[in-house]
VOGU-3710 file (C-alpha; in Angstrom, 3 decimals, decimal comma):
1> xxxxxxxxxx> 26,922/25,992/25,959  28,093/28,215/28,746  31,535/28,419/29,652  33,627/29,978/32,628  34,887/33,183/32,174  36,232/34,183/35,534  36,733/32,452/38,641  35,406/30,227/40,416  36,693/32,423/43,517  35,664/30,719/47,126
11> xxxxxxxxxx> 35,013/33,531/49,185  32,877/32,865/51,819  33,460/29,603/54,277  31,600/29,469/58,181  33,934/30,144/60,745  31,463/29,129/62,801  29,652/26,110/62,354  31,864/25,113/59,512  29,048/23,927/57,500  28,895/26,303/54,418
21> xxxxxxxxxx> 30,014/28,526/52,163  29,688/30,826/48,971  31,683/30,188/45,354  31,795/33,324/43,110  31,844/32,619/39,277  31,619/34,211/36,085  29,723/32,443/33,399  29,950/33,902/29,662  26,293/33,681/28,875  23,184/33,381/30,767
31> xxxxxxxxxx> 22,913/29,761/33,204  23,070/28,154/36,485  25,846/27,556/38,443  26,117/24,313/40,697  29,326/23,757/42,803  28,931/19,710/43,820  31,376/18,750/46,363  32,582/14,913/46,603  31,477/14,608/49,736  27,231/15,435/48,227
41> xxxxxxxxxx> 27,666/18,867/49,951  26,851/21,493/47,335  24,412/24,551/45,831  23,208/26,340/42,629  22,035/29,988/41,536  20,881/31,741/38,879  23,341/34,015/36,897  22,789/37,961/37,432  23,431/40,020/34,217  25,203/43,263/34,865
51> xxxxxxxxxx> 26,470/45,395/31,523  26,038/42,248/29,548  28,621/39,606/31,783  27,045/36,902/33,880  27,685/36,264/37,244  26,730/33,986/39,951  27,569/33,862/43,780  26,573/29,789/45,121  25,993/29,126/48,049  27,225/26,163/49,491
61> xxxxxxxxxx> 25,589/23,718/52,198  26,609/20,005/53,509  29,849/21,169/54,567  31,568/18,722/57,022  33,420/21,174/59,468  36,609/20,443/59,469  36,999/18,829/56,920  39,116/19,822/53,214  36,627/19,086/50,425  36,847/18,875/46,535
71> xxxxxxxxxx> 34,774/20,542/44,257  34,031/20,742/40,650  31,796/23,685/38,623  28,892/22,596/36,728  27,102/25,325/34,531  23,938/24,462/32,761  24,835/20,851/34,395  28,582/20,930/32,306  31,366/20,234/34,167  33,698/23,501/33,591
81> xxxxxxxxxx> 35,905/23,293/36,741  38,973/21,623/37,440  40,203/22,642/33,851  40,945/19,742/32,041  44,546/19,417/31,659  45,343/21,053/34,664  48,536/20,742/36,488  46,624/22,193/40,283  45,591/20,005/42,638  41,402/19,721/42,923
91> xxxxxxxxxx> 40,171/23,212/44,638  38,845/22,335/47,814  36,230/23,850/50,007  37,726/23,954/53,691  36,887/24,961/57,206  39,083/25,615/59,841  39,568/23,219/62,513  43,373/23,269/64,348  43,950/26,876/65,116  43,606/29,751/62,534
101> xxxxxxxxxx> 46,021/30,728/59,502  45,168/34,477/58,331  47,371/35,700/55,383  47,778/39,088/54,211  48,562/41,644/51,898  48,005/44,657/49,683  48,940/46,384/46,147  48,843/43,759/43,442  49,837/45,196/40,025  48,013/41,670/37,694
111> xxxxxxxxxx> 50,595/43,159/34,546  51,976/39,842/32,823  55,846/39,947/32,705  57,789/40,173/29,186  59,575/37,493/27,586  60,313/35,875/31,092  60,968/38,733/32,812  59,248/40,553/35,178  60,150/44,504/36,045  58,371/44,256/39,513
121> xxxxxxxxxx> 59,926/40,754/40,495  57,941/37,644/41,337  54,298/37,800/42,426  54,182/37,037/45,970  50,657/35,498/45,478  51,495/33,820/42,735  54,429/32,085/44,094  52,439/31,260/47,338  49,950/29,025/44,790  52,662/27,480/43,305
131> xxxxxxxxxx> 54,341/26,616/46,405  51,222/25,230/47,710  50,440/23,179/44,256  53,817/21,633/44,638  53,546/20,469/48,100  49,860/19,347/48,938  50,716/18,698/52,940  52,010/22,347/53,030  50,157/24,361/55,303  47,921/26,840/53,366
141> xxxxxxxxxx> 45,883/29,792/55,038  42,620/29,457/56,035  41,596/32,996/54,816  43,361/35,312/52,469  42,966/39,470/53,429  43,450/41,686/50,722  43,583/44,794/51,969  43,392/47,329/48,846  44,609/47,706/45,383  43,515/44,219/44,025
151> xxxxxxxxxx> 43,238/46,113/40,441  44,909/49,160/39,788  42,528/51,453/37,343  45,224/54,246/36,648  48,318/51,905/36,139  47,602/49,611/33,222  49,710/47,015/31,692  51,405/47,377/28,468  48,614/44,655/27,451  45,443/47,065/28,562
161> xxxxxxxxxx> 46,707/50,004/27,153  46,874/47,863/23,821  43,351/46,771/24,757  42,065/50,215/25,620  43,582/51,824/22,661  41,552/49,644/20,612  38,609/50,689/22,083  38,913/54,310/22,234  40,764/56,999/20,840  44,053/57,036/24,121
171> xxxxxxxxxx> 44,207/60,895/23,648  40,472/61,371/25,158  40,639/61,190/28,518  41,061/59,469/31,117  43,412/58,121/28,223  45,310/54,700/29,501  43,087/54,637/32,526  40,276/52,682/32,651  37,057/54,841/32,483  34,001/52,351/32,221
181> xxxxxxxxxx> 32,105/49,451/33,797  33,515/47,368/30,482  36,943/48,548/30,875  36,939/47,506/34,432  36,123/43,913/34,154  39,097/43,723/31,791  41,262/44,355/34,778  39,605/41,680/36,865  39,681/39,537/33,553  43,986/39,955/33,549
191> xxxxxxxxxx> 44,537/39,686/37,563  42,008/36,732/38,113  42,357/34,857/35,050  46,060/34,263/36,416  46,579/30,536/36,361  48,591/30,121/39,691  45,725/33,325/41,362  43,045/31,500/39,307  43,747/28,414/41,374  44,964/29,859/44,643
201> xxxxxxxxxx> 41,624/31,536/44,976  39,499/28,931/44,514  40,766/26,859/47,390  41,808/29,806/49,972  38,755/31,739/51,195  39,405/35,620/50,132  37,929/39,045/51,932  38,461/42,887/50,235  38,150/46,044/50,554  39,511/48,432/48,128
211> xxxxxxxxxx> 42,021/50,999/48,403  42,583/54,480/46,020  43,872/52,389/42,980  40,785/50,294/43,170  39,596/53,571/41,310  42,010/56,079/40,811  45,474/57,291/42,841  44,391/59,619/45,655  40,993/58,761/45,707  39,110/60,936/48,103
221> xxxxxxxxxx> 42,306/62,645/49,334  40,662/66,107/50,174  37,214/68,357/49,128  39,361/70,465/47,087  40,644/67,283/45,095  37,114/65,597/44,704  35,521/68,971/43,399  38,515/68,950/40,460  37,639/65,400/39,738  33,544/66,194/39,866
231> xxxxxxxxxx> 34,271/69,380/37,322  35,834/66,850/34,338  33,588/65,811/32,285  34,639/61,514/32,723  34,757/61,210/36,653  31,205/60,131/37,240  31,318/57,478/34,890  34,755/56,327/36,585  33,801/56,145/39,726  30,443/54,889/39,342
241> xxxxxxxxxx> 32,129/51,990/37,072  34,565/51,729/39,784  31,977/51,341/42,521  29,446/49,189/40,232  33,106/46,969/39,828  33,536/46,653/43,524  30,330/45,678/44,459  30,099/42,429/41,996  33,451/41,339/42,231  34,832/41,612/45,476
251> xxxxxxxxxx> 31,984/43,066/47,864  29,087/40,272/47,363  31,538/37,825/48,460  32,399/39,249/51,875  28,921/39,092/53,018  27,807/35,567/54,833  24,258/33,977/53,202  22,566/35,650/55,906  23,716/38,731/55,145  23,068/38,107/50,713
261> xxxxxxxxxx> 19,451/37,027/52,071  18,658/39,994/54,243  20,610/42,283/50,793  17,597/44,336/49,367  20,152/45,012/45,796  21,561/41,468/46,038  17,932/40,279/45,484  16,206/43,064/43,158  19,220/42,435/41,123  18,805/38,692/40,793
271> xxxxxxxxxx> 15,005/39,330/40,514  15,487/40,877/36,990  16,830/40,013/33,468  19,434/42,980/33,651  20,342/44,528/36,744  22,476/46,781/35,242  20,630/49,978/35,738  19,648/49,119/39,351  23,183/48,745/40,136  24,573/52,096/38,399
281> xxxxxxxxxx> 21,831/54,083/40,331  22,959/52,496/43,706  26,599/53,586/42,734  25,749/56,891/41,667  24,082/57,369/45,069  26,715/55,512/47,259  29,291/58,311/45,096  26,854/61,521/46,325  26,498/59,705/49,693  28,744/57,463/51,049
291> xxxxxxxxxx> 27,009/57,365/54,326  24,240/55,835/52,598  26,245/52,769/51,748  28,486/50,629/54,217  31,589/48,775/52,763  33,258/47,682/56,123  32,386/44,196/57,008  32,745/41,575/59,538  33,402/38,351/59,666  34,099/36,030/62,811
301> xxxxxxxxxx> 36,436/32,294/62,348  36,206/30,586/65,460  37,466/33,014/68,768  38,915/35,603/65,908  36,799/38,427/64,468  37,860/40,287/61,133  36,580/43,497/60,926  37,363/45,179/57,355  37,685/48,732/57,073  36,583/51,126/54,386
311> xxxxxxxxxx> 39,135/53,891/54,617  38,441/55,756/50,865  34,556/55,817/50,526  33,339/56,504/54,141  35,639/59,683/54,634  33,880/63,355/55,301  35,876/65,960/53,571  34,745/68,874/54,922  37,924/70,749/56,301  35,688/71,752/59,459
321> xxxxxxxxxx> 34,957/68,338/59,889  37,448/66,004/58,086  36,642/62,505/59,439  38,187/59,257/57,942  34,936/57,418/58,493  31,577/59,037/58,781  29,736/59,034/62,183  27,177/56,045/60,995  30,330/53,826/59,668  32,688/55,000/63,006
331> xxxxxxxxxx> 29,916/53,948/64,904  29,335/50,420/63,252  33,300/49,886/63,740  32,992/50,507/67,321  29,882/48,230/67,868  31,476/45,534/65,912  34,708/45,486/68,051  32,865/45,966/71,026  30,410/43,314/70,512  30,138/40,161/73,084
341> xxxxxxxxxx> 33,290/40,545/75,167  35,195/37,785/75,777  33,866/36,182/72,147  36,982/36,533/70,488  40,761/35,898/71,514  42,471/37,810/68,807  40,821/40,842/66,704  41,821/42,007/63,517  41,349/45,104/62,195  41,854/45,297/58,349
351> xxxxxxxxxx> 42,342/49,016/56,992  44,329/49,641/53,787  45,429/52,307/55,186  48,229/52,433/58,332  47,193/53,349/61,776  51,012/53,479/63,213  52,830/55,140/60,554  56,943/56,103/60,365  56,944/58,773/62,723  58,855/61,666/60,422
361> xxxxxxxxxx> 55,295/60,260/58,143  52,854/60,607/60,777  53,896/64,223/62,153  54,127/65,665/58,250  50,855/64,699/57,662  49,156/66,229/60,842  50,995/69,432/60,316  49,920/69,174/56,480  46,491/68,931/57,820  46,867/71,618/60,334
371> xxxxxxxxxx> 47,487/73,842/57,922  45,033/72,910/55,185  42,480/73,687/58,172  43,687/77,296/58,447  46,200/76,811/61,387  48,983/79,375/59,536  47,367/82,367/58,370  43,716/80,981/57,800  41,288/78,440/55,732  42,363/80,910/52,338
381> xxxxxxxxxx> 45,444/81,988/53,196  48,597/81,239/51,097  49,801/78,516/53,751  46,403/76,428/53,445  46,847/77,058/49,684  50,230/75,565/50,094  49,374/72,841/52,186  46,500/71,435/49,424  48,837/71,312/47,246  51,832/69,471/49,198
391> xxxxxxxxxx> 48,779/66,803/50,273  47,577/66,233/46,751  51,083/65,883/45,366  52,367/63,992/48,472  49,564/61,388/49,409  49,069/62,726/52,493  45,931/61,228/53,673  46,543/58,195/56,123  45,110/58,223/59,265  47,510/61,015/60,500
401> xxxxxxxxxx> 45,789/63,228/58,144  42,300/63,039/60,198  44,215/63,192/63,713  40,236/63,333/65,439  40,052/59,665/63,527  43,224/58,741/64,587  42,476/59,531/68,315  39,565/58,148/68,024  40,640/54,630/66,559  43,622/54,901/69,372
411> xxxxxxxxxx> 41,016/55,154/72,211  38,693/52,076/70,172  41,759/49,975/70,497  42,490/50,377/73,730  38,755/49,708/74,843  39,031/46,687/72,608  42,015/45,232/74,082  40,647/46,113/77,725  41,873/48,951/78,579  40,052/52,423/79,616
421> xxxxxxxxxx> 39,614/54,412/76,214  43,010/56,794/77,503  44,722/53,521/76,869  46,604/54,607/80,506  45,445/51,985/82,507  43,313/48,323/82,047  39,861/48,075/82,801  38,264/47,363/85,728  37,422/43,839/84,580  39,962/42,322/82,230
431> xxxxxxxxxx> 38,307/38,677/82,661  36,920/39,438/78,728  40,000/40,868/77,417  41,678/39,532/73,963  44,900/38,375/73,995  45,576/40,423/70,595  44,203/43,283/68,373  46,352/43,552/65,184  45,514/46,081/62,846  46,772/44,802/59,474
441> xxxxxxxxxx> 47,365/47,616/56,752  49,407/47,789/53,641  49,268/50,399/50,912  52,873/51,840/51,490  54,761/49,420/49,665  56,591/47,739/52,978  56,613/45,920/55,563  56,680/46,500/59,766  55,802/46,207/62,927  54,663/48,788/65,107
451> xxxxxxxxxx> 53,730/48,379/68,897  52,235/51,558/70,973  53,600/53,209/73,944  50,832/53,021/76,505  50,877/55,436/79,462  51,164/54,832/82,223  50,889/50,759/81,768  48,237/50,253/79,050  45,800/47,471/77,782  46,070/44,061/78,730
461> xxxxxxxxxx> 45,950/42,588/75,347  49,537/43,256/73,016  48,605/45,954/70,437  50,286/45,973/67,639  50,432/47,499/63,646  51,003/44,897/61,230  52,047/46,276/57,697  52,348/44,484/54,134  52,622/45,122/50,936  53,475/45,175/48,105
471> xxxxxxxxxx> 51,965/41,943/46,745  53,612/42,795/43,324  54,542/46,128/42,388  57,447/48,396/42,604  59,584/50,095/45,218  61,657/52,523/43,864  64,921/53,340/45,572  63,545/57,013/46,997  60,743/55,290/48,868  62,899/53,176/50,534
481> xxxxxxxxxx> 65,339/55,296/51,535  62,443/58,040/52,262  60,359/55,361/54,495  63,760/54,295/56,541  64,322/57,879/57,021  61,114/58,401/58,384  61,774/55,958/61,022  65,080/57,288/62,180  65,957/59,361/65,066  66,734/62,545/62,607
491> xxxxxxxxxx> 63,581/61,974/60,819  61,489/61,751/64,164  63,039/65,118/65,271  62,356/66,902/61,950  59,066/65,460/62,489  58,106/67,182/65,212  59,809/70,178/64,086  57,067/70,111/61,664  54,694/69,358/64,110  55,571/72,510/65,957
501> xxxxxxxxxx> 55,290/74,894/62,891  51,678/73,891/62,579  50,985/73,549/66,529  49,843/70,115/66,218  49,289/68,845/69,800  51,253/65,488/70,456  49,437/62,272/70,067  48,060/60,478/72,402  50,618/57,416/72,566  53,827/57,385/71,514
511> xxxxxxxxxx> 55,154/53,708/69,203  58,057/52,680/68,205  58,867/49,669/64,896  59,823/46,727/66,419  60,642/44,532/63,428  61,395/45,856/59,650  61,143/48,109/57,208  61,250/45,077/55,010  61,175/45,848/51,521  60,067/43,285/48,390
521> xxxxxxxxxx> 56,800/41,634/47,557  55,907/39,952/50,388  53,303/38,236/52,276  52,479/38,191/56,302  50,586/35,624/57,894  49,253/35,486/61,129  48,987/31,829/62,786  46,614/32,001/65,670  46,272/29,093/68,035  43,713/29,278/71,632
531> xxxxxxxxxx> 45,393/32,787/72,738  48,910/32,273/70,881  49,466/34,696/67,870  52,589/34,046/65,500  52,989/36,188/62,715  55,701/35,009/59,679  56,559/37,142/56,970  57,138/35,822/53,848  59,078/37,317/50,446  59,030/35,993/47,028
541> xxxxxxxxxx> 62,249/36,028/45,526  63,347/34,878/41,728  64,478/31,106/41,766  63,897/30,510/45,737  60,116/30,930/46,064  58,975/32,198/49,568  61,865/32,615/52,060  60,861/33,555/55,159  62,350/36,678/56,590  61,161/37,285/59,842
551> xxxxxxx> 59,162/35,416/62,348  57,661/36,653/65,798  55,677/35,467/68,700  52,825/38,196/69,358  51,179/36,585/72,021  49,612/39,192/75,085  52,376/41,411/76,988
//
């Protein structure tokens, strides 16, 4: 008999017409998966087979819009979900139908805690499920962004080292990193198998996009770094493994069934007993060409659109021509946030990665990229030498690091919130103008809000940066203190000190925080009503569950 390995994970659920969705599982053997809804709405597929595990992504029909639905998971016809025994409340298949709830986060390290105690502190998604098992009338989010870092590949547990070292021999590199398509699925196997994430993902509908942990710390950072990691002799197998990974268990289910249908992979895959080589060549080729291969991905719920950013895969790393996305994916991003204005009230624009960052931050990475481009003595000379190193060592490689990209999202923004692409003045028709564009980032372990100075007046729609994380990780004391540094009034002066040294030019707009740093694992959601935004913050905190620390009306300026 067939049993449930992983999952199920609801991931998909129409924004639009309300009326269906998709239900990711993992079976242990070859079968067909059947979510049946009590309301007769339901679907079934065929497993895929990829590297000997079995997955299947349902899609769902029937759906009354509106409407919050229980479901059970049949495979082979065998009820295997709800668990029997189990303390959750049914999962439930639900569209949206008062208003929008969009929660948010990034950097979730899945380790289990010790004897009861937990080095990182509580889980802030896995306090959010329990809160919400407790208290059924609670209101729950409507969609859950995860915005990088859902596994971390080079930090394992105490557990998957164990694991690993019973594998392999831990002195062979990449030693107590993972290194294979196998090894992978063990750390999707030890953050999804989670009771309280189990649960909490199979009644909250979930979009991804990875981040540099999703494969390995730095990821893409620079051309020097990639052509170290290209020389080893295990990095193709990594990142293929890590890309192979993706694709199956967190990329499939952002796409709608349109877009699965219209999937030439999605359906040679399904088409064969094992799709395992079809996949690996597809990763090999999206690793020697990203631009081949688009990971950003849309999604509209009602009058809000989602666009999710791939800020680690798309990058060019040419130092002549460093570009966080690629012209093909920049050019998608624009389209999609240009697309039928005055569709959407509020757009959100998911990248792991910060747009707005502390300003100290921001100016230390466009002089570090100043001079890796030769600004101080040349391309080879010993301050580009110096600079590789300081970016490699230092994580410099946020948007500030690509300051065309930055500009270049800036302008994007403004045209999306109705402005002229300066950003110094609105548009000659503002009838179609948004009442919000949030970009919603994480990745630097707290949390803020940022809001641009505009020239000379500015958009009509409220701009604003919207940063969380971690989900569940640590935050040593030198990051805190270095990150509220970096937003001070010394640190902005040293900043552009640094700024001056590698005659970087100013940017475009000027921002200041506006709420924060916040520091803990944590949890933002954004409640969006007609053209009313509200945006809570959330931290989980040992014996009190989620306390809310901050809460903020975002609504158009």
């Amino acid at each position: 008999m067939a049993g449930l390995r992983i999952g199920p994970v609801l991931r998909y659920v129409d924004g639009v017409t309300g009326t269906s969705a998709t239900v990711w599982v993992e079976a242990d053997r070859p079968c067909t998966a059947e979510i049946r809804c009590a309301d007769g709405a339901g679907g079934r597929a065929r497993t895929f087979q990829i590297a000997g595990h079995h997955y299947a992504l349902v899609p769902v029909t029937g759906l009354t819009p509106g409407v919050a639905t229980a479901y059970e998971v049949l495979l082979d016809d065998r009820p295997v979900w709800p668990e029997p025994g189990s303390g959750f409340p049914p999962s439930t298949v639900r569209t949206p139908a008062d208003g929008l709830r969009v929660a948010f986060g990034s950097c979730r390290w899945a380790a289990k805690p010790a004897a009861g105690h937990d080095p990182v502190g509580p889980d802030a998604l896995d306090t959010l499920a329990t809160a919400l098992a407790a208290d059924p009338g609670r209101a729950r989010p409507d969609v859950l962004l995860l915005l990088g870092d859902q596994v971390y590949a080079d930090e394992t547990s105490a557990a998957t080292r164990r694991w690993l070292a019973a594998r392999r021999d831990p002195r062979d590199a990449p030693g107590s990193e993972v290194g294979d398509y196998e090894e992978y699925t063990r750390l999707y196997d030890e953050s999804w198998r989670d009771p309280e994430v189990r649960w909490l993902l199979s009644t909250v509908p979930s979009l991804m996009i990875f981040d540099d942990h999703d494969v390995i710390d730095d990821w893409n950072t620079s051309a020097a770094w990639l052509a170290t990691m290209r020389s080893t002799h295990w990095w193709h197998e990594r990142v293929v493994s890590g890309l192979m990974s993706y694709w199956v268990y967190q990329h499939l289910g952002n796409l709608s069934p349109a877009e699965l249908a219209a999937d030439p992979l999605y359906a040679e895959i399904r088409s064969v007993p094992d799709g395992t080589e079809l996949l690996r060549r597809f990763a090999a080729e999206a690793d020697a060409d990203p631009a081949r291969v688009r990971w950003s991905h849309r999604r509209d719920l009602g009058r809000t659109r989602v666009l999710m950013v791939d800020t680690r895969a798309a990058r060019v790393l040419a130092e002549d021509s460093r570009a966080m996305l690629d012209p093909a994916a920049a050019a998608w991003v624009r389209d999609q946030a240009l697309d039928g204005p005055g569709t959407y009230d509020h757009l959100l624009v998911g990248t792991s990665l910060p747009w707005l960052l502390p300003p100290l931050i921001h100016d230390a990475e466009a002089w570090n990229a100043a001079l890796c481009r030769g600004e101080r003595g040349g391309p080879t000379g010993r301050w580009a030498r110096f600079g590789e190193r300081l970016r490699q060592r230092s994580d410099l490689e946020h948007w500030a690091a690509f300051p065309d990209s930055f500009e270049a999202l800036t302008r994007l923004l403004a045209e999306a919130a109705g402005g002229s692409p300066d950003g110094r003045a609105p548009a000659a028709d503002t009838r179609d103008a948004p009442a919000t564009v949030c970009v919603l980032s994480g990745d630097v372990h707290h949390a803020y809000v940022a809001e641009p100075r505009w020239p000379d007046g500015g958009p009509p729609a409220r701009v604003v940066q919207l940063t969380c994380s971690p989900l569940h990780n640590a935050v040593p004391a030198s990051i805190r203190l270095g990150f509220r540094f970096g937003w001070s009034r010394a640190g902005r002066r040293l900043g552009r000190l640094l700024a001056r040294h590698g005659r970087v030019a100013r940017p475009s707009i000027g921002w200041r925080r506006t709420g924060g740093p916040w520091f803990g694992n944590q949890l933002m959601t954004l409640t969006l009503r007609g053209r009313s935004a509200t945006l809570t913050l959330d931290q989980a905190r040992a014996g009190a569950g989620l306390v809310t620390v901050d809460e903020r009306v975002l609504d158009a300026g």
